[in-house]
C-alpha positions as CSV (number, residue, x, y, z in Angstrom):
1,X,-24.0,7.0,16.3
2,X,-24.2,10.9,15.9
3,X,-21.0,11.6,17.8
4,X,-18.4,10.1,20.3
5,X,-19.1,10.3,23.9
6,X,-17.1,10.0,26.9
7,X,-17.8,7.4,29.8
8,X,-17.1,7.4,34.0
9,X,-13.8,5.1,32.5
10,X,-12.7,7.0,29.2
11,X,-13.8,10.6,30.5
12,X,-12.3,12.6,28.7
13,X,-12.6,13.5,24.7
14,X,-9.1,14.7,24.1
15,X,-5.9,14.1,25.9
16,X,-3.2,17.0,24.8
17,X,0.3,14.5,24.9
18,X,2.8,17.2,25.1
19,X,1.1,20.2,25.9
20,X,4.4,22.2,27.4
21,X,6.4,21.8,24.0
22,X,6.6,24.4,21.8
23,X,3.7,23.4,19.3
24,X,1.8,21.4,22.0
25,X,1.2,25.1,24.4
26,X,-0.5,26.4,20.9
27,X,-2.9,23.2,20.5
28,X,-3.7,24.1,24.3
29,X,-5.2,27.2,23.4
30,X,-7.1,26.0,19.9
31,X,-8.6,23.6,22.1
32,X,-9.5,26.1,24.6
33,X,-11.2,27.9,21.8
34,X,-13.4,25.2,20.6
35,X,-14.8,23.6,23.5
36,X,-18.0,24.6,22.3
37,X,-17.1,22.8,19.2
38,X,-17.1,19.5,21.2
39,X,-19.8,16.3,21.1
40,X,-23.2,18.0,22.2
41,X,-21.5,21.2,22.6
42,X,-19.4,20.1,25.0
43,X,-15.6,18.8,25.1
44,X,-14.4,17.6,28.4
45,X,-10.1,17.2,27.7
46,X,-7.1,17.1,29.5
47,X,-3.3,18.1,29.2
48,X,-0.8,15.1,29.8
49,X,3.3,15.4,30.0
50,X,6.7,14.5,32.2
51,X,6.1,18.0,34.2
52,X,3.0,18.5,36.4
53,X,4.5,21.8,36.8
54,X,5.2,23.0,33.2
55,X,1.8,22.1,32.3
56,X,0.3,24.0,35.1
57,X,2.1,26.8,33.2
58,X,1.1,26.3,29.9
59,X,-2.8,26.2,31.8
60,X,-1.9,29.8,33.3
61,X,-0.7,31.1,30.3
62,X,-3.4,29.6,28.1
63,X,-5.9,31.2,30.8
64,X,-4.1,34.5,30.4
65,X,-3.5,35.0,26.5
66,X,-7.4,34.1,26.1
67,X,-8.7,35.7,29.6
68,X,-10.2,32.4,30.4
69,X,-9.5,31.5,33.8
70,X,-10.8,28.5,34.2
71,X,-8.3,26.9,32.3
72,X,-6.3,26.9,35.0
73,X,-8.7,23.6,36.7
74,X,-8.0,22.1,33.6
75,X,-7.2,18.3,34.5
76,X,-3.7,17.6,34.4
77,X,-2.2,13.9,33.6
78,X,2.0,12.8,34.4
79,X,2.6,10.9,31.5
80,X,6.4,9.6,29.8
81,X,6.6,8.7,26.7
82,X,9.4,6.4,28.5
83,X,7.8,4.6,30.9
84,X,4.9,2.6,29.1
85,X,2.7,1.6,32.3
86,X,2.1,5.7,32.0
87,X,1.1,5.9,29.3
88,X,-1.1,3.3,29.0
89,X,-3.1,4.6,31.8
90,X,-3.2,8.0,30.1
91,X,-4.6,6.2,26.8
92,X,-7.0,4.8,28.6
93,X,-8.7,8.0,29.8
94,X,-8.8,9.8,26.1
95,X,-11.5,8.9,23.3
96,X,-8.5,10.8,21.1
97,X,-5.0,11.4,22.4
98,X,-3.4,14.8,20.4
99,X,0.7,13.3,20.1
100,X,2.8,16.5,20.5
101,X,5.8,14.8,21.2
102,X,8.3,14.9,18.8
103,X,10.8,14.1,17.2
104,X,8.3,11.4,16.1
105,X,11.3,8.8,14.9
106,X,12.2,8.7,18.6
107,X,9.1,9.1,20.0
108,X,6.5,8.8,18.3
109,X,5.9,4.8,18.2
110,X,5.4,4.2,21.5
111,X,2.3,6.4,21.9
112,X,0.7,4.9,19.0
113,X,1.3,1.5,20.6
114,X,-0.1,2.5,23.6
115,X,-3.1,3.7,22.1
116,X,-3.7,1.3,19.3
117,X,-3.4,-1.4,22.9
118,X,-5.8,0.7,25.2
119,X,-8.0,1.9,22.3
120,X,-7.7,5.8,21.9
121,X,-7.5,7.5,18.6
122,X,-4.4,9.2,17.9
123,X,-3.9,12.0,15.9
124,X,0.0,13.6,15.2
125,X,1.3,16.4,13.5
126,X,4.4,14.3,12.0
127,X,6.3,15.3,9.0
128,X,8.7,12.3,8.7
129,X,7.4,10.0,6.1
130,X,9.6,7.0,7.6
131,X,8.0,6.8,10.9
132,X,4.5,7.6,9.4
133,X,4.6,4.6,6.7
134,X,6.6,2.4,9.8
135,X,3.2,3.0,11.3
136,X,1.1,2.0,8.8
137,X,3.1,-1.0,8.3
138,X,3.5,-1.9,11.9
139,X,-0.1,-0.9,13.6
140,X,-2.9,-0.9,10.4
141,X,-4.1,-4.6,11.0
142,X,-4.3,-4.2,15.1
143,X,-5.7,-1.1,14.6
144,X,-8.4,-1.9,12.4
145,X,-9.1,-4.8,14.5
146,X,-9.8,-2.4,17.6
147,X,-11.7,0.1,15.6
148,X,-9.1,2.5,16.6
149,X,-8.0,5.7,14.3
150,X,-4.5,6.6,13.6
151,X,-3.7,9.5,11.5
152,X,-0.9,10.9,11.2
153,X,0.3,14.2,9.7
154,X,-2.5,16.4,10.7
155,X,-0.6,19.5,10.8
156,X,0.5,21.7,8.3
157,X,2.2,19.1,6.9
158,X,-0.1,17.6,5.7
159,X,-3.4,18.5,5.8
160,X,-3.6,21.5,3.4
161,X,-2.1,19.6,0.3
162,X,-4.0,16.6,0.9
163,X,-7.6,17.8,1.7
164,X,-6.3,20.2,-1.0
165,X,-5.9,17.8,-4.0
166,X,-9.1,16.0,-3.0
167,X,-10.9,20.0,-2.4
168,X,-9.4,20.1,-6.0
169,X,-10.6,16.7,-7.6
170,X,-14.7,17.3,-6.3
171,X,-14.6,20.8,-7.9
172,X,-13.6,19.5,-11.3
173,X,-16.2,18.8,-13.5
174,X,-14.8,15.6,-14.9
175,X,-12.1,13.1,-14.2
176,X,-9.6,14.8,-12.6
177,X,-5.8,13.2,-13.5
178,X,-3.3,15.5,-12.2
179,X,-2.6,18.3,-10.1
180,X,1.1,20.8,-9.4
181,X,0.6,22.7,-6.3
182,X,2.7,26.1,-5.2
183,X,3.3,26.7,-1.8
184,X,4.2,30.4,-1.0
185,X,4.7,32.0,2.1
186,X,4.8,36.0,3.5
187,X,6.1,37.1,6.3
188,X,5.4,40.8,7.8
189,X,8.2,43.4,9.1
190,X,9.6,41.3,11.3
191,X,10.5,38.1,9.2
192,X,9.7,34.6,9.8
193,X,11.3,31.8,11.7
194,X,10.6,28.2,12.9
195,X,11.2,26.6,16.4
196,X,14.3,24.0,16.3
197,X,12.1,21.1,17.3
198,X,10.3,21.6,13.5
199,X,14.0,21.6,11.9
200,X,14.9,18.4,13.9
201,X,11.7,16.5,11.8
202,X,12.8,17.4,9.2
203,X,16.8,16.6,9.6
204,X,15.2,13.2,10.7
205,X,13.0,12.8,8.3
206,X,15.4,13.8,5.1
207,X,18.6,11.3,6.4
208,X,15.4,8.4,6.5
209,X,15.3,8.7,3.2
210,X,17.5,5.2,2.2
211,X,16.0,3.2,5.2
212,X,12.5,4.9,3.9
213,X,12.9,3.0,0.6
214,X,13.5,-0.7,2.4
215,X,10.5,0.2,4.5
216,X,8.2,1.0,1.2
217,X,9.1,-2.2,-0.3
218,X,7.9,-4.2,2.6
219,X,4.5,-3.2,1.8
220,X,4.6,-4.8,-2.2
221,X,2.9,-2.5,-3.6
222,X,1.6,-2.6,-7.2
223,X,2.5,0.8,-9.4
224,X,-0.7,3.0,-9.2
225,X,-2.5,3.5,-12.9
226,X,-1.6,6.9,-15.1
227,X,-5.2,8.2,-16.2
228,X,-4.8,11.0,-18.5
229,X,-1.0,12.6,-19.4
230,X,1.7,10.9,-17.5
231,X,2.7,14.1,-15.0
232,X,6.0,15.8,-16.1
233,X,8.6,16.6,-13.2
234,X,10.2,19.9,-13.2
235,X,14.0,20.6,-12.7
236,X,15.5,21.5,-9.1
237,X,15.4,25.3,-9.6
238,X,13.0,26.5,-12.0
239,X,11.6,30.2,-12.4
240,X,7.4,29.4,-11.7
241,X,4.8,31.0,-14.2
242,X,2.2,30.1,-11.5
243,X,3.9,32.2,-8.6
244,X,5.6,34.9,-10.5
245,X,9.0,33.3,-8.3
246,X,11.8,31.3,-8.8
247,X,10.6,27.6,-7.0
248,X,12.0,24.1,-6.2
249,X,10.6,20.6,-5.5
250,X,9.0,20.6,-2.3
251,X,10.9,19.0,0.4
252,X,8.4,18.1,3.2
253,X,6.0,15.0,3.8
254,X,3.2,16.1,1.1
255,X,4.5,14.1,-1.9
256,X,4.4,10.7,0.3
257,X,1.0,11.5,1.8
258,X,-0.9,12.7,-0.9
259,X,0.0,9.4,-2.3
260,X,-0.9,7.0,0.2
261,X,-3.9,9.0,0.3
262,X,-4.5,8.2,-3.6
263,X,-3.1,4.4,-2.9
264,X,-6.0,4.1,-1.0
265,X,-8.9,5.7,-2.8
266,X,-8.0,3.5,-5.9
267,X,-7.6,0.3,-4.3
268,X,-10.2,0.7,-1.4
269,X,-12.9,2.7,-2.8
270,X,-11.8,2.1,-6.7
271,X,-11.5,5.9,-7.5
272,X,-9.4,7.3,-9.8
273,X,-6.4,8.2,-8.6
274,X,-4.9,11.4,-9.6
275,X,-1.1,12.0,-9.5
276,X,0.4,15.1,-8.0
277,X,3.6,17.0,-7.8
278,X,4.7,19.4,-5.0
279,X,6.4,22.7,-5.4
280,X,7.5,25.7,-3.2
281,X,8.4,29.5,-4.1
282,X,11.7,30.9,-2.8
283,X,11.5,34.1,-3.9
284,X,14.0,35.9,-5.7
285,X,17.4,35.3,-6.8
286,X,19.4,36.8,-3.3
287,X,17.1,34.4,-1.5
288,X,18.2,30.9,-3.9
289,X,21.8,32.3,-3.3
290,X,21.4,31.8,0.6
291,X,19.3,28.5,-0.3
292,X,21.5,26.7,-2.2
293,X,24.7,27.4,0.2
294,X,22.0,26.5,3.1
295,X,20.9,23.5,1.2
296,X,24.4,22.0,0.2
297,X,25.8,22.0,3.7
298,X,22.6,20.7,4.7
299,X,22.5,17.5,2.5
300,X,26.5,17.7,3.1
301,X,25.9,17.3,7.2
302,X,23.1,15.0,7.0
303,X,24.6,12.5,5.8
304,X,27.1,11.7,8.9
305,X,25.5,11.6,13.0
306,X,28.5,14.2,13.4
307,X,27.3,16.1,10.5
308,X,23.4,15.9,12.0
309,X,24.6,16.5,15.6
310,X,26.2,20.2,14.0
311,X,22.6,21.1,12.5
312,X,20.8,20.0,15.7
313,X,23.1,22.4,18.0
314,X,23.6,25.4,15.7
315,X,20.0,26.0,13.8
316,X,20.3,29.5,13.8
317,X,23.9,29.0,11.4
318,X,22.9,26.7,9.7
319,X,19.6,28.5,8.6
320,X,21.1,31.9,8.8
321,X,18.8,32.9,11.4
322,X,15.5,31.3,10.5
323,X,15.5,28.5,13.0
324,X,15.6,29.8,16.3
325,X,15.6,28.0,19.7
326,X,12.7,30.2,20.9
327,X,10.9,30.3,18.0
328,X,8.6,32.3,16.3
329,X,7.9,35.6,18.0
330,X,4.1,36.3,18.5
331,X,4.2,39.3,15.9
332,X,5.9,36.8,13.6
333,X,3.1,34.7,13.9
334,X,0.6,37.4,13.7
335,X,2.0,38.8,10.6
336,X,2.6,35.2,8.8
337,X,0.7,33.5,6.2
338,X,0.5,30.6,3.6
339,X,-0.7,29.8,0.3
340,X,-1.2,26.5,-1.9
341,X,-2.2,27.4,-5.3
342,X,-3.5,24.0,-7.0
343,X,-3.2,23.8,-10.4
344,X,-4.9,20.5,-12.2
345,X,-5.7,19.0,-15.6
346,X,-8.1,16.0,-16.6
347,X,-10.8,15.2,-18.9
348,X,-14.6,16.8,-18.7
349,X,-17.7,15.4,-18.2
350,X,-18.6,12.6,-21.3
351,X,-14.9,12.7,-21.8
352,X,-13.0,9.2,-21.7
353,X,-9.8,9.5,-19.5
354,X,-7.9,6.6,-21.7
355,X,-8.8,8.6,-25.4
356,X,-6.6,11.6,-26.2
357,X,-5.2,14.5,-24.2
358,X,-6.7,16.1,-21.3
359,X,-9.5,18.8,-22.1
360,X,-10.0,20.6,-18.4
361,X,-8.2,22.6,-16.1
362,X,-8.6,24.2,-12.6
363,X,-7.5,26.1,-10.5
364,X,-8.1,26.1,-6.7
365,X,-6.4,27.7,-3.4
366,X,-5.7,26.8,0.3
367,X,-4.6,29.8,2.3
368,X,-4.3,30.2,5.9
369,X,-2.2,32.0,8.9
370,X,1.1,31.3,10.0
371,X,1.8,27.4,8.8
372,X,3.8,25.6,11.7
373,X,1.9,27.2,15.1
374,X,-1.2,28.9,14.3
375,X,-2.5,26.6,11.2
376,X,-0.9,23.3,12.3
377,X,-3.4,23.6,15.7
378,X,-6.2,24.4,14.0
379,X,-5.8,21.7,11.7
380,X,-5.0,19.2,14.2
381,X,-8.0,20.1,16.5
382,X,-10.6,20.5,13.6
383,X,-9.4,16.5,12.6
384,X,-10.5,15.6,16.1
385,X,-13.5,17.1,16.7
386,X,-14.2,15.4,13.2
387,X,-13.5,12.4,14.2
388,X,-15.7,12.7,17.7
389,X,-18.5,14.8,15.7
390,X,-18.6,12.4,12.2
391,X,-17.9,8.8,13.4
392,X,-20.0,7.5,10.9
393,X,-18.3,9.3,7.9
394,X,-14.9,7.8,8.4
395,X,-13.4,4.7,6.8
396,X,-15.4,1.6,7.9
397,X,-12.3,0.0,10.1
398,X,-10.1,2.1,12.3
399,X,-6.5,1.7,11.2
400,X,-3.8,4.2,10.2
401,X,-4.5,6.5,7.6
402,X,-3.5,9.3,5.9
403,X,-6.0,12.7,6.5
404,X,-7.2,12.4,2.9
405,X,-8.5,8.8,3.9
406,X,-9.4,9.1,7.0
407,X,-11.8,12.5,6.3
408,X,-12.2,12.4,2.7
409,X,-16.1,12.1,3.6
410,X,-16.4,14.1,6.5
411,X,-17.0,18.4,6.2
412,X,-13.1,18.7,7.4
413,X,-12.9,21.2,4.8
414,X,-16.1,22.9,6.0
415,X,-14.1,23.1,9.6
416,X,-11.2,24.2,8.5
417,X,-13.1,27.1,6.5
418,X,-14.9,28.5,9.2
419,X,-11.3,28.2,11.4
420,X,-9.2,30.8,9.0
421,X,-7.8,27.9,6.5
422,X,-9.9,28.4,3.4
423,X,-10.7,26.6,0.5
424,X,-11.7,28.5,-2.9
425,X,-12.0,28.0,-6.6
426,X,-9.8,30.7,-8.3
């Protein structure tokens, strides 16, 4: 099968679940702008939420900020993430339903249940590692059964790293055994910020972490093999060579998916996994000051519901001014940007990994626009229409997987190139 159709019962390609939140409005327009993208040129979708009248203004906005006018007929679905009956039906109609709705520890399960039960592919842009290993744990077996894809984390977090350290591993000539990647981000005039609902993942996802490590012993793994130089971990503030800044262990979801994404190369496709280590730039030494006082009342708060109810009501204090309500201003957007620089050791061709010290390095980027609302669509819409346009290329079940599994054969990277998220060899 070349691609994945749509039928008189499941007529539509894409479902957009959430499309009047903050992130969901900006997935509205990416999908708008690649229509032509869709299964024999064509994709036939549909926005779905709680308010038939917010998402006919996400439509006339969307119809406005691209002068396409016709999105205002696009077909509109009531659907609660509440009330299951509703969203079964919606799950029904979608060959791929786009899960907007976060935070995903509250909301995310039942929208995979309904779709792993009325057989739609679901794709999420989650950044809690609880609820996306909870998934794996709860849904993979059902899933597989059904032929029906979950992948989760197909925004920012964490489709750069993860396509990145595999991007990485099939340019190096060799056996590739580790790889460090830098994540640096500019801002224009203006600054940056992030939209509260982002900071509320990632409250959720960092007070997880305890319960997290219950969860992860419920799946027995085995300890993955060490090819090549066991990968050293660098201190909690540390002044990077690579970035020409001072950087810290990076907080978000990468770590965990990059992985379960090398979990499952080794003991599925019996590749050699390659062990990674995620770091960010913070700049200079005025910006670890505000860090570190940001950071200790952080962990400080998180720790207690009071403590988490404080962060959730006052982002803008507790971030001094970089999570916002409203979010990021268009112009902050526009004048935003990312960069991973990957940076990877192994052993070269007619080398054995197992004798003596790696003899190769490489290094390779991922850079792209504005991470949380300009990349994170693109990235999320490029994973679907690789799904619908490359059904042959992914894993042989359905089940939930990571986006390193799930499109590790696919030209995902190819997508995201010709998108504005680019993939080089420095």
């Amino acid at each position: 099968m070349a691609s994945v159709e749509t039928s008189s019962s499941r007529p539509y390609h894409i479902i957009i679940f959430g499309a009047s939140g903050f992130t969901g409005q900006y997935v509205v327009e990416e999908v708008a702008r690649t229509v032509s993208e869709g299964p024999s040129g064509t994709l036939r979708w549909a926005v779905a939420g709680r308010s038939k009248a917010k998402l006919e203004k996400v439509l006339e906005q969307a119809a406005g900020a691209l002068s396409k006018p016709e999105l205002r007929t696009v077909d509109i679905i009531v659907s609660d993430v509440k009330e299951p009956d509703s969203l079964a039906a919606m799950c029904k109609q979608a060959v791929i339903v786009l899960n907007c709705v976060g935070p995903y520890r509250f909301y995310g399960e039942p929208v995979v249940k309904a779709c792993v039960e009325n057989g739609a592919h679901c794709l999420d842009i989650s950044g809690e590692p609880q609820f996306l290993e909870g998934m794996q744990l709860n849904y993979h077996s059902e899933a597989a059964k059904k032929g029906v894809y979950i992948v989760g984390s197909c925004g920012f977090d964490s489709i750069p790293a993860d396509m990145g350290v595999l991007y990485t591993r099939d340019q190096f000539r060799g056996t590739l055994t580790a790889v460090e990647s830098f994540l640096t981000a500019s801002a224009g005039p203006e600054g940056a910020s992030i939209h509260d609902g982002t900071w509320q993942s990632a409250i959720y996802g960092v007070a997880d972490g305890a319960s997290l490590r219950s969860l992860r012993r419920k799946f027995k793994y085995q300890p993955l093999p060490v090819v090549g130089a066991k990968i050293k971990r660098r201190s909690a503030l540390f002044y990077s060579n690579e970035v020409q800044q001072y950087a810290v262990p990076f907080m978000g979801t990468d770590p965990s998916v990059v992985k379960r994404t090398q979990r499952f190369l080794a003991e599925e496709q019996q590749e050699s996994p390659v062990q990674y280590g995620a770091y960010a730039g913070v700049g200079g030494v005025g910006n670890i000051i505000k860090m570190l006082v940001a950071g200790m009342m952080f962990m400080l708060l998180i720790k207690f519901n009071f403590g988490r109810n404080l962060l959730i009501k006052y982002p803008e204090f507790f971030s001094f001014g970089f999570v916002t309500k409203a979010g990021p201003t268009k112009s902050q957007m526009k004048d935003s940007s990312f960069q991973f620089a990957f940076y990877g050791e192994g052993y070269t061709e007619g080398k054995d990994p197992s004798q003596g010290k790696p003899d190769g390095k490489i290094r390779t980027l991922v850079q792209g626009p504005e991470a949380g609302y300009v990349a994170t669509p693109i990235a999320m819409v490029q994973a679907a229409l690789t799904i619908l346009n490359e059904p042959n290329a992914l894993p042989r079940t359905g089940g939930v997987y990571t986006p390193g599994a799930a499109f590790g054969k696919t030209t995902l990277i190819d997508r995201l190139h010709k998108h504005g998220i680019q993939f080089s060899v420095k």
